[in-house]
Residue, then its C-alpha position, 0 to 999 in steps of 0.5 A: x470539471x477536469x478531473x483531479x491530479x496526481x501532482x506528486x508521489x514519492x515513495x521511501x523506504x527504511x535504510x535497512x535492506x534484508x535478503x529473503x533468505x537471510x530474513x528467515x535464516x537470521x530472524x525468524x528461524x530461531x523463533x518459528x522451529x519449521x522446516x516448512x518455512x523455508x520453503x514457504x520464504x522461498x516461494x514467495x517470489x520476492x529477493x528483499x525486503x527493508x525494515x525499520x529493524x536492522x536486525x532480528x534482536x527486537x524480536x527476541x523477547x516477543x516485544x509487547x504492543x506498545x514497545x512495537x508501536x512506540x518503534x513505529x512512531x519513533x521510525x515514523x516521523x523522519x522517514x515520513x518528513x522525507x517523503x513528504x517533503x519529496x512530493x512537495x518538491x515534484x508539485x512545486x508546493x509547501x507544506x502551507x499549501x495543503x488543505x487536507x492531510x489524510x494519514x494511512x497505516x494498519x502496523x501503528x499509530x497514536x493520538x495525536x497520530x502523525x497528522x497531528x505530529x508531522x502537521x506541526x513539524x512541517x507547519x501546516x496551517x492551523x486550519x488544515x482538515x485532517x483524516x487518519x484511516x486506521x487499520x483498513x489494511x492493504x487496500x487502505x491506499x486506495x481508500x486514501x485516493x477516493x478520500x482524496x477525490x472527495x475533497x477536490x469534488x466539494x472543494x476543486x481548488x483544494x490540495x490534498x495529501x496523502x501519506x501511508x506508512x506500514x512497518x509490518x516487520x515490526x509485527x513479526x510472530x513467534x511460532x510455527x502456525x502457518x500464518x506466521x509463516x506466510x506472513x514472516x515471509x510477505x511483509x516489508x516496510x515503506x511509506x508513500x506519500x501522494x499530492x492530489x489537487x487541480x491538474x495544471x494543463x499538462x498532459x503528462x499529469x496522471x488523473x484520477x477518473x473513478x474509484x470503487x470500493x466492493x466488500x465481500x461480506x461472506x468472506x470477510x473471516x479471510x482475511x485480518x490483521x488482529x491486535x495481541x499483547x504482542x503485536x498484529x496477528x495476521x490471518x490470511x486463508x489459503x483460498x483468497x487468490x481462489x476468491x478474487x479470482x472469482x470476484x474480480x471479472x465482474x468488478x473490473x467489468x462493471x467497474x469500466x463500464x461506468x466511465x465506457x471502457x472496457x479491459x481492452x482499453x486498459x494499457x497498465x495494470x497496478x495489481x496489488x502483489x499481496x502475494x505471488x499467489x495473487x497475482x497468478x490468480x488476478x491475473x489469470x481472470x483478467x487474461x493478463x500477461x506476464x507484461x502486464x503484471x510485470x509492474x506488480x512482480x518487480x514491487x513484489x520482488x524488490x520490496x514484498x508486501x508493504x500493505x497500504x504503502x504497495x499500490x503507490x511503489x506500483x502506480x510510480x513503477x508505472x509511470x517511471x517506467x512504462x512512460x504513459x502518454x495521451x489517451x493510457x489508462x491504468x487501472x489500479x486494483x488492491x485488496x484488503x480484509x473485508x474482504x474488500x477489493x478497491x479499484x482507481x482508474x487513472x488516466x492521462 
């Protein structure tokens, strides 16, 4: 059976596009009373970012919860369309053509959620199955891809579409801890959207050949994302780059091994710019380049870290620029609390 096909991916971003600095000297500075951020925002290794939010006035008051997500869901439904709309057109598909809507997002949501909403909207049949994955986190986008493949494994005629959307901005916290820190200076926001059905013969279609999942259940305390009366709290320890760069060689070993490869076989790498930090330290236990994480660096760079929506900006930055033919693999990497690493291989 042929493997699956990535028919279309389109990637969006808000029209508000924030430089780093001014992030922390306009947004956050008033609200976090450190000099250490600076310095943190600085080293971050990323020029800008965009958000829902064209300004700091949102998160003056410390808006509860509910006003945040209520934001979302508001920001949420146009940009989404947009994006969807987009992959439909590259895949040559409308909205009646899909089978399976899977939604992703770890920043908002409501019930009905998007899948209902956007469903509606775009008039989708009624008989469409429909999945939300909630609050999984950065490697979420990963997940939505076996999720994907599972439905075109039972169902091979099947079209499957995938949207995430993460408006981390919106969760933006007061005070000086250092998580706040790190996290007012990572997170941006996007949306995604990924169309997987039966590849059509042409050889430039990527496809999808396996997928892993792997949880590190002793580290799972590093790593979260938690529900307050005013938004998501991050936690994010200093020493997980250390722990997945200890993790990784193994994983991406067996992981290869399944399909007969090994990481000489691999032309493109799409890791997961979960920070700077990251990057240096996967990178670093995979003997890669600064060419093969180049990719990686210029999502991080133009957009910083947009949890599950990043891997997709990666995959398209691959496939745009790094022109894959015949015979390339890509192998994409993300992580996320768990402390769970997922891991796709796509080829041409």
């Amino acid at each position: 059976m042929t493997s699956p096909a990535l028919l279309g991916l389109s990637t969006r971003v808000p029209e508000n596009r924030h430089q780093q600095m001014d992030i922390h000297d306009r947004w956050l500075l008033p609200y976090i009373h450190s000099q250490r951020a600076r310095a943190i925002f600085a080293a971050a290794e990323i020029e800008t970012r965009y958000s829902v939010l064209a300004g700091s006035s949102f998160l003056a008051d410390e808006p509860g919860t509910k006003a945040r997500n209520d934001l979302f869901m508001q920001a949420a439904r146009p940009l989404a369309t947009t994006a969807i709309c987009q992959a439909l057109a590259q895949a040559g598909l409308t909205p009646g053509d899909i089978d399976h809507f899977i939604v992703i997002s770890c920043t908002g949501f409501d019930n009905p959620g998007l899948d209902v909403i956007l469903a509606a909207d775009l008039g989708m049949r009624p008989d469409l199955r429909r999945s939300a994955l909630i609050g999984m986190g950065c490697h979420a986008g990963l997940t939505g891809l076996d999720r994907a493949l599972l439905e075109l494994a039972a169902r091979p005629e099947n079209r499957a579409l995938l949207l995430a959307v993460e408006f981390g901005t919106l969760h933006f916290q007061h005070g000086a801890s250092l998580e706040n820190m790190v996290a007012g200076a990572l997170f941006g926001d996007g949306l995604a959207a990924a169309l997987i059905g039966p590849a059509s013969g042409e050889t430039s279609q990527p496809r999808l050949l396996e997928t892993m999942t792997y949880s590190d259940y002793s580290s799972q305390d590093l790593m979260g994302f938690h529900l307050s009366d005013q938004g998501y709290q991050i936690r994010l320890a200093s020493r997980v780059p250390k722990v997945l760069r200890d993790l990784i060689p193994d994983l991406v070993s067996n992981f290869l091994n399944r399909s007969g490869l090994t990481p000489a076989d691999i032309r493109f790498w799409g890791i997961h710019p979960g920070g700077a930090k990251i990057l240096d330290y996967v990178g670093e236990a995979l003997a890669l380049t600064p060419a093969d994480l180049r990719y990686s660096r210029q999502v991080l760079r133009q957009y910083g870290n947009m949890s599950s929506v990043t891997i997709f900006f990666v995959l398209e930055e691959i496939i745009r620029q790094g022109q894959p033919g015949p015979g390339d693999y890509a192998l994409l990497l993300a992580f996320g609390p768990g402390l769970t690493v997922e891991l796709c291989l796509v080829g041409w």
